[in-house]
C-alpha positions as a Python dict, from the first residue, in 0.01 Angstrom:
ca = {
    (1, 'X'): (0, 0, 0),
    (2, 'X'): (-212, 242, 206),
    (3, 'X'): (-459, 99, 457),
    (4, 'X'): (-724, 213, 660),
    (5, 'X'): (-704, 117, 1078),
    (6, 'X'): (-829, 205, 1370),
    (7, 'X'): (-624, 297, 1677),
    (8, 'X'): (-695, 349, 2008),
    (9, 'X'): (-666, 722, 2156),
    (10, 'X'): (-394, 679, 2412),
    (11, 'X'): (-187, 446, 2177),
    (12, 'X'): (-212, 708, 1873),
    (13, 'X'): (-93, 991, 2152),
    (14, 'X'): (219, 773, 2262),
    (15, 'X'): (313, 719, 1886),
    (16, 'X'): (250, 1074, 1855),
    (17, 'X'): (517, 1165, 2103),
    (18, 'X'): (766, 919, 1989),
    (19, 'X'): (711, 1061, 1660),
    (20, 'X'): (822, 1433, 1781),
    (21, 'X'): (1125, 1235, 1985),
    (22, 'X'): (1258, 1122, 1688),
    (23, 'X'): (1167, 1347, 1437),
    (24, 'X'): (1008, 1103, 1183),
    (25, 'X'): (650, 1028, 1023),
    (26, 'X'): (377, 894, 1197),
    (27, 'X'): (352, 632, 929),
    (28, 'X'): (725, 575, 946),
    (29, 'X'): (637, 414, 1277),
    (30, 'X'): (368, 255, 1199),
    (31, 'X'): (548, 47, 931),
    (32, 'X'): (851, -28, 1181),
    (33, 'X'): (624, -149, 1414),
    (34, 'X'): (513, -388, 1153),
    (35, 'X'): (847, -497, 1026),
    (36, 'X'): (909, -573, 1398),
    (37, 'X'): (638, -777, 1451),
    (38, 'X'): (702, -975, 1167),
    (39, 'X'): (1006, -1034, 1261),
    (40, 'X'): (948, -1157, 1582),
    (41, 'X'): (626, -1305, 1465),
    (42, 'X'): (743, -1561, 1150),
    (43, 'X'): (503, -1769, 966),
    (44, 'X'): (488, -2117, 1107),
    (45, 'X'): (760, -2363, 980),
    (46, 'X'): (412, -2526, 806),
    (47, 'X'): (377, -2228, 495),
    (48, 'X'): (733, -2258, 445),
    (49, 'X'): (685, -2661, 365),
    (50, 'X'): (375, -2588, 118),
    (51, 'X'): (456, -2698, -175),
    (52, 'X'): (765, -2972, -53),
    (53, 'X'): (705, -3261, -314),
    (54, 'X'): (635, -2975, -584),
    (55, 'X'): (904, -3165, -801),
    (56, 'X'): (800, -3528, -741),
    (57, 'X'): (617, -3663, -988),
    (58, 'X'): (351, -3827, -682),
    (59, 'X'): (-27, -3794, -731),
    (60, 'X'): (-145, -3641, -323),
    (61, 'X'): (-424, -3844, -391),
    (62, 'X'): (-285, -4153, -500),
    (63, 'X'): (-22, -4133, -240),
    (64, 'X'): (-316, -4067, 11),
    (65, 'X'): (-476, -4401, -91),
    (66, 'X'): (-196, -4585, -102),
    (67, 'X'): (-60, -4482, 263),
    (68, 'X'): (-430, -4530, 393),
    (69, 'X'): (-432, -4925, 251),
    (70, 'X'): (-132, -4958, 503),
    (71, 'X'): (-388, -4912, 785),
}
């Protein structure tokens, strides 16, 4: 996927000399730096649960009502 940012002068000229230090593309960098944020940066535990009871045969909305007649 290509995309379309804006960065800020003195960040593009740093990741312009990293990029002659190591001798790879710009956009080489770029998408490390991504990958590395990701990976320090997970979705919360929350998406991973969407979805749970996806097998159970339970209604959300009838199991709503029910737990909410409890109160």
């Amino acid at each position: 996927m290509r995309a379309l940012i804006d960065i800020p002068d003195e960040d593009l000229k740093a990741l312009d000399e990293l990029r002659e230090q190591r001798g790879v593309p710009r956009a080489r960098l770029v998408r490390d730096a991504i990958g590395d944020y990701l990976r320090r940066n997970p979705p919360a535990e929350t998406a991973r649960a969407f979805g749970l009871w996806g097998g159970e045969p339970v209604d959300g909305v009838d199991y709503q009502r029910r737990v909410r007649a409890e109160w």
